[in-house]
Backbone as CSV, one residue per row, in Angstrom:
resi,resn,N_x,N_y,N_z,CA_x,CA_y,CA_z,C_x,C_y,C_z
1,UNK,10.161,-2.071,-2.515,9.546,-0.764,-2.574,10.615,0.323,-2.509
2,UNK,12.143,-0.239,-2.218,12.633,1.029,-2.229,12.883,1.771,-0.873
3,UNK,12.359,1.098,-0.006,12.238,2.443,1.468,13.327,1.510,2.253
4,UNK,13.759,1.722,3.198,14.554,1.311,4.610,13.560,1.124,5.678
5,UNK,14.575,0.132,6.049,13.712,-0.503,7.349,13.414,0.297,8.408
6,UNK,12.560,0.698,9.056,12.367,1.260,9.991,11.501,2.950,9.698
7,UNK,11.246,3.013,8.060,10.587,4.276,7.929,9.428,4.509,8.698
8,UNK,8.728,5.712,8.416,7.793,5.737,9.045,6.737,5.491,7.767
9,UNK,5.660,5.015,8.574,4.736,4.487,7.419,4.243,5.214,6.353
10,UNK,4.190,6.673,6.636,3.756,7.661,5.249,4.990,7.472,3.888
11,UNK,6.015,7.267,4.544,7.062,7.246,3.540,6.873,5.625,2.734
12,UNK,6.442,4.689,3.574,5.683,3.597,2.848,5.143,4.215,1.882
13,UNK,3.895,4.561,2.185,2.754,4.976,1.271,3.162,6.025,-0.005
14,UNK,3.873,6.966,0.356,4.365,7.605,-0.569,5.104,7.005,-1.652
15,UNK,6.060,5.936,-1.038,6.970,4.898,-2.449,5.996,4.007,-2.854
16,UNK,4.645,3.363,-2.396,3.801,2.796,-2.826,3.306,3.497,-3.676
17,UNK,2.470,4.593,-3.783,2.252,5.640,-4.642,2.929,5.754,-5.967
18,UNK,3.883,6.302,-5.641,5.216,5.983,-6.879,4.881,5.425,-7.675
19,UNK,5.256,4.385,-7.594,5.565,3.134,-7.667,4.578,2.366,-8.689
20,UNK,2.869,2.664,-7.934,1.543,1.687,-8.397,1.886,2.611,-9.532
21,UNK,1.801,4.173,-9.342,1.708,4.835,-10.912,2.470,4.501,-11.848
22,UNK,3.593,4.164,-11.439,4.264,4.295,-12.306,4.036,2.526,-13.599
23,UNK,3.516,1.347,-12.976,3.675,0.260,-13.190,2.208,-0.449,-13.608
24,UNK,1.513,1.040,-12.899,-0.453,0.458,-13.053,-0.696,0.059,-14.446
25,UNK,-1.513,-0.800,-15.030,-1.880,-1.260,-15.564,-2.744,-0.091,-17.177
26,UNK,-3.271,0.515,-16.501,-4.045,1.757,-16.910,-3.492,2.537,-17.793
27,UNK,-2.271,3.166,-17.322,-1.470,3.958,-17.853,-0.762,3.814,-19.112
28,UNK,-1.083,1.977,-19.201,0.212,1.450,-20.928,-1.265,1.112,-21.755
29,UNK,-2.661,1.044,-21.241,-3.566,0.831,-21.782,-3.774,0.810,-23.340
30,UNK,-3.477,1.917,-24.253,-3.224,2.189,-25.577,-2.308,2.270,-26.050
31,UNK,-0.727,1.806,-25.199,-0.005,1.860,-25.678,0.900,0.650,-26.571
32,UNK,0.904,0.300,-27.373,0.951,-1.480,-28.324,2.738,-1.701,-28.063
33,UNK,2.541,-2.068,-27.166,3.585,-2.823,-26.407,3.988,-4.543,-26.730
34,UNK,5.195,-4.663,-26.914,5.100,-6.208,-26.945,4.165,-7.079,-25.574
35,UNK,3.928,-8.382,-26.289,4.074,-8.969,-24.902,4.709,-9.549,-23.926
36,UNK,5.721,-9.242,-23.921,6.448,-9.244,-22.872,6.583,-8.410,-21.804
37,UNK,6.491,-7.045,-22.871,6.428,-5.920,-21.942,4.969,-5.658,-21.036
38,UNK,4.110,-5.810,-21.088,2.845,-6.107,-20.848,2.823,-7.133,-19.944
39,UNK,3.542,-8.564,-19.555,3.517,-9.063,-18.673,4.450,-8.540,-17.426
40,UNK,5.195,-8.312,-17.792,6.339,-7.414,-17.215,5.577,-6.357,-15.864
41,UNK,4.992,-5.629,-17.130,3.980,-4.341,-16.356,3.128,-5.472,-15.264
42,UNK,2.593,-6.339,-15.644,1.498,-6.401,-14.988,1.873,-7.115,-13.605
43,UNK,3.328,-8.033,-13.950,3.637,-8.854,-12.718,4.155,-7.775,-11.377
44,UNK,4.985,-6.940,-12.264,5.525,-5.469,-11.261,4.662,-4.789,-10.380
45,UNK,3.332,-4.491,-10.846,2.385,-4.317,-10.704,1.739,-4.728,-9.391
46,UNK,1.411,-6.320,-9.843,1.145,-7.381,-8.524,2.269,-7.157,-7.639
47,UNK,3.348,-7.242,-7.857,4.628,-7.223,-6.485,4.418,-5.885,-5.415
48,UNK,4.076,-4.968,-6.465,4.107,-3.580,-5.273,2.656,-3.577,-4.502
49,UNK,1.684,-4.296,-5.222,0.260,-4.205,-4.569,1.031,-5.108,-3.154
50,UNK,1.139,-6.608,-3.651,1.726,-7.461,-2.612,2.507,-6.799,-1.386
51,UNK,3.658,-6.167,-2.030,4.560,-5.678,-0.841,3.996,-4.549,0.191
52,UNK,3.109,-3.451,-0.512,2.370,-2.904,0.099,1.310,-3.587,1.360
53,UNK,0.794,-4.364,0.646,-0.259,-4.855,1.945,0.509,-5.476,2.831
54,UNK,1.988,-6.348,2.440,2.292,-7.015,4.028,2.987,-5.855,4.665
55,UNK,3.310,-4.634,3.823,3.970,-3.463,4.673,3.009,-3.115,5.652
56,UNK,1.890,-2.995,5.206,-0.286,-2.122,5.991,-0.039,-2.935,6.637
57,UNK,-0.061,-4.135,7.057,-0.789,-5.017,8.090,-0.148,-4.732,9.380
58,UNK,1.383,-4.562,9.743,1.622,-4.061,11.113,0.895,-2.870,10.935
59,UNK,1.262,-1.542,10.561,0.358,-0.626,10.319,-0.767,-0.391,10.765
60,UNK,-1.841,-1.209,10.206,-2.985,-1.334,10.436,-3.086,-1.857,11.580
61,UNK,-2.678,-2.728,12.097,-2.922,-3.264,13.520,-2.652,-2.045,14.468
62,UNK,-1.625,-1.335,14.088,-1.560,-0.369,15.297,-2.825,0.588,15.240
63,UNK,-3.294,1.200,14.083,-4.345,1.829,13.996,-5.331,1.551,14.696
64,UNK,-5.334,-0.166,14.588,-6.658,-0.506,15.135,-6.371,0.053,16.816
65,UNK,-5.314,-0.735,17.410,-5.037,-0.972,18.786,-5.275,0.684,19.082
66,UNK,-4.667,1.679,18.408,-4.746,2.980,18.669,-6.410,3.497,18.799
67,UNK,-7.390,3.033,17.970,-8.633,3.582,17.940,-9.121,3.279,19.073
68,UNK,-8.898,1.869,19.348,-9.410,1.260,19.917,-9.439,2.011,21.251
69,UNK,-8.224,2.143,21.746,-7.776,3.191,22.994,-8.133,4.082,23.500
70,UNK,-8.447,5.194,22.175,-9.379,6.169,22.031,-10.656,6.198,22.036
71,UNK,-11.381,5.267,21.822,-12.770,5.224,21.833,-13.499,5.471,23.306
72,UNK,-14.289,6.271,23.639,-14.733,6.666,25.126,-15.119,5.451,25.204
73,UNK,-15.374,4.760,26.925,-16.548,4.379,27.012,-17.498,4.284,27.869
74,UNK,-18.766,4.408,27.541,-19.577,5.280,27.617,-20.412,4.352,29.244
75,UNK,-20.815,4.924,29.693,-21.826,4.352,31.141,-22.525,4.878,31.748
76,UNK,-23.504,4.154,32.004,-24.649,5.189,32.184,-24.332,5.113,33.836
77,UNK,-24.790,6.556,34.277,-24.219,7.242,35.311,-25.699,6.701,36.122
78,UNK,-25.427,6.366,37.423,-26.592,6.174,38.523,-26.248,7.175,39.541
């Protein structure tokens, strides 16, 4: 993806961003490309989806652990 170890996760997301646009599938749609180039696109494609999600998953775990933290909870008062 391009980033250094230790970024902070928006800067993930931002080179993910990049990146999907630049390689998405969508974008060469009408454009008559060999096929090569077309597999090319599409495997690049899969790698940044891939690298992205095992980047989310610490990520996401903290989110969770963080909500989780935050969430009141609630008891009924006697």
């Amino acid at each position: 993806m391009g980033v250094a170890r230790g970024v902070p996760f928006e800067t993930i997301r931002e080179a993910y961003h990049r990146l999907s646009k630049s390689y998405h599938p969508d974008r060469y749609m009408n454009a008559d490309l060999p096929g090569e180039v077309a597999l090319y696109l599409d495997a690049m494609s899969r790698r940044v989806n891939a690298a992205f999600a095992a980047l989310e998953k610490p990520a996401q775990k903290v989110r969770e652990i963080n909500r989780a933290k935050s969430e009141p909870i609630y008891q009924r008062g006697w």
